[in-house]
C-alpha positions as CSV (number, residue, x, y, z in Angstrom):
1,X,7.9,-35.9,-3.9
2,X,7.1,-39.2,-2.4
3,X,10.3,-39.3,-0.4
4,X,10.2,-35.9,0.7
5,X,6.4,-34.5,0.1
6,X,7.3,-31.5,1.9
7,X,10.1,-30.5,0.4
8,X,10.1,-26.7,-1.0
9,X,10.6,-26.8,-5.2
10,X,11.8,-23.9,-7.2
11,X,11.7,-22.9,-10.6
12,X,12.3,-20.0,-12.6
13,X,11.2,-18.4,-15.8
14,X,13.7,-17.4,-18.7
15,X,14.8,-14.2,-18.6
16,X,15.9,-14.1,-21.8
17,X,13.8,-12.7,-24.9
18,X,10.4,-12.6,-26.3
19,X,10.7,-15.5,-28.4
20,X,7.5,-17.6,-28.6
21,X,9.1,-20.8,-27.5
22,X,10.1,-18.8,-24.2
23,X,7.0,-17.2,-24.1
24,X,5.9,-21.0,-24.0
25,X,7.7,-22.4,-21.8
26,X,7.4,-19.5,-19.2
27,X,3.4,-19.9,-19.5
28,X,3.9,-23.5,-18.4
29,X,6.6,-23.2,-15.5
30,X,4.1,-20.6,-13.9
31,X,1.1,-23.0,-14.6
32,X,3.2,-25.5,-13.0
33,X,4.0,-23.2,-9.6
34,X,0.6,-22.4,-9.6
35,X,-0.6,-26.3,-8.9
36,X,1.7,-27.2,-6.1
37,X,2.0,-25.6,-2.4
38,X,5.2,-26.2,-2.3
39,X,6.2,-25.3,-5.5
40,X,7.8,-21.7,-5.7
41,X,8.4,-19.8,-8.7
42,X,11.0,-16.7,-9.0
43,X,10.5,-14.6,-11.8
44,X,13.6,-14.0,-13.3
45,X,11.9,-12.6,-16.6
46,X,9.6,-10.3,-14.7
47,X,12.8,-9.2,-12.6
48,X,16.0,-9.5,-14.6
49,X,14.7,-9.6,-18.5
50,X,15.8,-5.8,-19.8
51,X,19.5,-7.2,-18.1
52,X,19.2,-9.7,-21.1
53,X,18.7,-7.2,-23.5
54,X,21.3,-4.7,-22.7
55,X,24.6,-4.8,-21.1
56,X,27.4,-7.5,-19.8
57,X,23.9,-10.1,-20.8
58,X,22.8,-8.7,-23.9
59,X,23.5,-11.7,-27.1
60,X,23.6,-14.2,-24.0
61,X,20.6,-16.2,-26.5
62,X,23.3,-16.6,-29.1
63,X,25.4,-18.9,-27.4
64,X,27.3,-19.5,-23.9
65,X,28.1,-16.0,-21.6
66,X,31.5,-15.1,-21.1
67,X,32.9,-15.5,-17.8
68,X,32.1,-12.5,-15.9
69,X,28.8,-12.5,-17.4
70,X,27.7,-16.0,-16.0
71,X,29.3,-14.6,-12.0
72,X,27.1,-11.4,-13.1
73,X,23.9,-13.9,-13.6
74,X,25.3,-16.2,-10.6
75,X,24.7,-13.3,-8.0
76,X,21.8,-11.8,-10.2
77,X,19.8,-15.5,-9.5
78,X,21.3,-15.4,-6.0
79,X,19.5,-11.9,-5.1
80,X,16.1,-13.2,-6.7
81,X,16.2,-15.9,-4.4
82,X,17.3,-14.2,-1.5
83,X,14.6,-11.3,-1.9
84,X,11.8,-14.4,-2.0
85,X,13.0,-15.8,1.0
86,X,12.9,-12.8,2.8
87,X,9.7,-12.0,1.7
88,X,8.4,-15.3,1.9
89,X,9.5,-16.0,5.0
90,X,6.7,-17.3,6.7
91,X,6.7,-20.3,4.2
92,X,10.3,-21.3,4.6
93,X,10.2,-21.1,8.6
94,X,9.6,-25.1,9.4
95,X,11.3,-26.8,6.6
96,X,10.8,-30.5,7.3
97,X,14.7,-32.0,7.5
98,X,15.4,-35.6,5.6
């Protein structure tokens, strides 16, 4: 951040099940948003976790998706992030250039 201390940060929560090591680590990536300004956090497990569970996603925690699943998850991550800039808007209007 020294470089760019305006620069706009993202990070997203897992998705994926209920396990207590992503339990964990979701705790502490929305500890981490919380801290920083310019941190941002989309909630993929708040938005997309029951995707995980059933359907083209559903055994993704076992091992690597098959193709079409990962474009599924591509445009999936690509509409959470879209649907926080819109709605977040406001934050995103002056974003400093390097």
């Amino acid at each position: 951040m020294a470089y760019n201390p305006k620069a706009k940060v993202f990070v997203f929560t897992l998705p994926s099940n209920e396990s207590s090591a992503v339990t964990d680590y979701n705790a502490v990536i929305r500890h981490v948003a919380a801290l920083y300004a310019n941190v941002h956090l989309i909630d993929l497990y708040g938005l997309y976790c029951d995707d995980y569970r059933t359907g083209l996603l559903a055994g993704s925690n076992n091992g690597h998706l098959i193709a079409l699943a990962y474009n599924y998850e591509s445009v999936m991550i690509e509409k959470a992030i879209n649907n926080y800039l819109y709605e977040y808007y406001k934050e995103f209007m002056a974003v400093p250039y390097a």
